[in-house]
N, C-alpha and C positions, 0 to 999 in steps of 0.2 A: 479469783475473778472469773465469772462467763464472758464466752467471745459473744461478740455480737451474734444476733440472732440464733443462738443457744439457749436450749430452756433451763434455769438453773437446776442443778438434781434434787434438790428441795422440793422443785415445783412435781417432779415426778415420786418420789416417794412419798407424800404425803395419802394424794389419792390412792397409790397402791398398798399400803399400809390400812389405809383405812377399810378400800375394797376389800381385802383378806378379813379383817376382821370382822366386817358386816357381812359375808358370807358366812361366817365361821355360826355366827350367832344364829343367824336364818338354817343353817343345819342343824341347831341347837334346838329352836323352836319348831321346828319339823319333828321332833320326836319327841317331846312333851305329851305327855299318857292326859288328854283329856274323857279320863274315865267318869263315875258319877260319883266320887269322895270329896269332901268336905277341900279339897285344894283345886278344887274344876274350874270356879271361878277365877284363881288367881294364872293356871296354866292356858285357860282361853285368852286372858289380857298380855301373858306373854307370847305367847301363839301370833296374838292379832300384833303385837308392836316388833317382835323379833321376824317372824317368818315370811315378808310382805315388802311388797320396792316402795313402801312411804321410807323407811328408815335411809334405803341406798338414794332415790331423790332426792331428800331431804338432806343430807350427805354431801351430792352434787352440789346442792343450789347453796349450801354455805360455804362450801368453797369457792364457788365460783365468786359471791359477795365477797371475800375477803381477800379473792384477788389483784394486783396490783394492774395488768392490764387484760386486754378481752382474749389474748391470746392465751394467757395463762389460764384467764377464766374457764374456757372454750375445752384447755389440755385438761385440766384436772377432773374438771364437770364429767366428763367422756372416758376418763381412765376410771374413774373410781368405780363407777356401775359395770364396765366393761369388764375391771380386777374382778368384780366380786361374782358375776354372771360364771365367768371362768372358773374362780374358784369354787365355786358353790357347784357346779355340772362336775369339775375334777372329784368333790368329795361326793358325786353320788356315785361316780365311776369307784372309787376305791372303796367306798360303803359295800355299792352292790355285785363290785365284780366284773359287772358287764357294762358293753358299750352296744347299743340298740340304735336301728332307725330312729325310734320317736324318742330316743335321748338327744339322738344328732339334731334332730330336726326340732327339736324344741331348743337346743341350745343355740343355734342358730338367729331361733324366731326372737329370742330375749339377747345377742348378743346385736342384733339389728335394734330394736326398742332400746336398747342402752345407748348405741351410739346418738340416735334420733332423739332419747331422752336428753342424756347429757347435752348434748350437744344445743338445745334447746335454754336448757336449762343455763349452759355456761352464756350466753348470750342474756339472757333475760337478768340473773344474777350481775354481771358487768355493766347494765343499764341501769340495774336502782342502785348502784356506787356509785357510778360517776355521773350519771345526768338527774336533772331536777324537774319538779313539777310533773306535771300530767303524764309526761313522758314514762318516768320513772314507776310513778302509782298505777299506771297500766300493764307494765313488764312487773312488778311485785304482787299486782292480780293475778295473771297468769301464770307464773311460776308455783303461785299457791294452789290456782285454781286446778293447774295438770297433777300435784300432790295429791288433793281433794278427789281426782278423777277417778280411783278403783272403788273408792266407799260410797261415790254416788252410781255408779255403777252396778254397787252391789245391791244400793236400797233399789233401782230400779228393778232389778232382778223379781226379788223379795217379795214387794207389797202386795201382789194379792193374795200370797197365804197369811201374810202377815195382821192385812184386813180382815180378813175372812175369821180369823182367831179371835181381832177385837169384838166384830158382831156377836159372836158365837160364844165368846168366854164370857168377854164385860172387858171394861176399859182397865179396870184394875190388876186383875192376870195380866194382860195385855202390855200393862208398861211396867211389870217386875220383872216378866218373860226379856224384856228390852234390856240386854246386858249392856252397860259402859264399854264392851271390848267392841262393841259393833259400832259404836262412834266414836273411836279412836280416830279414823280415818278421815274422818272431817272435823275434831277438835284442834289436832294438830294443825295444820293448816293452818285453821284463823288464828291460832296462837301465833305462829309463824309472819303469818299478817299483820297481826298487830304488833310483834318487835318488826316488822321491816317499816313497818307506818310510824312507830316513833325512834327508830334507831335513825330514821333517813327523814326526817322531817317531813314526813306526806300526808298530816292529818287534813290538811287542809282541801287533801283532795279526795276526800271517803266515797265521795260518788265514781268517779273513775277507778278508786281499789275495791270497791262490792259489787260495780259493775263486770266489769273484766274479770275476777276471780268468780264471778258464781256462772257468766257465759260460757267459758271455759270449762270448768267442771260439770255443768250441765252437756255442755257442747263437745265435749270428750267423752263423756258418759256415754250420750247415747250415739256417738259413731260406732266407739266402742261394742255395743249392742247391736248394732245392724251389723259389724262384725260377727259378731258370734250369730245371728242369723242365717249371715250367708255362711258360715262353716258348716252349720248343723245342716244348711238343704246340701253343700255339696255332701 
């Protein structure tokens, strides 16, 4: 039995079990030879779904749903990204030997985003379990939509070389050049959407889940980016 207000060791193993392992893979995909041979394509699609925090979010936010309360929710959400943050920084430490400022200092910057993720995410995940209606359909947008937020991120990045190639090539080039690994990042997501829209009975509220999920991802994208703005001026 757990004493009162003890978290059961279940609830803690699980996330950390999982975070070691989704580090492990994310070191795995980090060194994937995306050379120019006949397997390029297939080591870009593991690159894109192994080496990226959709996998550790993602991660998060099902545990958090299959939480029994928001406290668990909240624990496991935050350890799991937080495990893997650590172990993934530990194995580049033993990879490379050294321990640097800008390894400190980026470890840091992703062990802060994991808890702020997590922690997010354990909160929103315990709302489409246990509450209904609109409530619900708006915390299952948002949890998808902050998922969604590095691939829109990225296409913001992107379009004007990207434009510039359709003018310039033909639309044809243009959409073979468009690999499936570059919209991994927002496929997954609305998959994600649409089992929490019919695992949790929310079809009926589609406007408050593609509202909320595409503000979000939009609305995280481009802070995101005025981020990286003001890094680049300082």
């Amino acid at each position: 039995m757990t004493a009162p207000g003890r978290i059961p060791a279940v609830t803690l193993i699980r996330p950390v079990a999982a975070g070691i392992l989704l580090a492990l893979l994310s070191c795995a995909g980090d060194t994937v030879d995306l050379g120019l041979g006949p397997g390029r394509d297939v080591a870009r699609i593991l690159r894109a779904v192994t080496s990226s925090g959709l996998l550790w979010g993602l991660g998060a936010l099902l545990l958090a749903v299959t939480a029994g309360t928001r406290r668990r929710a909240v624990t496991q959400a935050v350890m799991l990204p937080v495990t893997a943050t650590v172990t993934y920084f530990l194995m580049i430490v033993l990879v490379t030997g050294r321990w640097s400022g800008d390894v400190a200092g980026t470890a840091a910057v992703w062990l802060a985003v994991s808890v702020a993720a997590g922690f997010a995410l354990g909160i929103l995940g315990n709302t489409v379990r246990h509450d209904t209606g609109r409530r619900a359909a708006v915390a299952a947008g948002i949890a998808c939509g902050l998922l969604a937020c590095p691939a829109v991120h990225a296409l913001l990045i992107e379009p004007p070389a990207e434009l510039m190639g359709l003018v310039v090539r033909g639309a044809d080039e243009f959409y073979r050049s468009f690999h499936p690994a570059a919209a991994i990042g927002l496929v997954v997501p609305v998959l994600v959407l649409v089992w929490l829209a019919t695992r949790y009975h929310l079809g009926s509220h589609r406007r408050e889940l593609l509202l909320s999920a595409g503000l979000t991802a939009v609305g995280g994208a481009v802070l995101w980016l005025l981020a990286d703005v003001v890094r680049w001026i300082a």
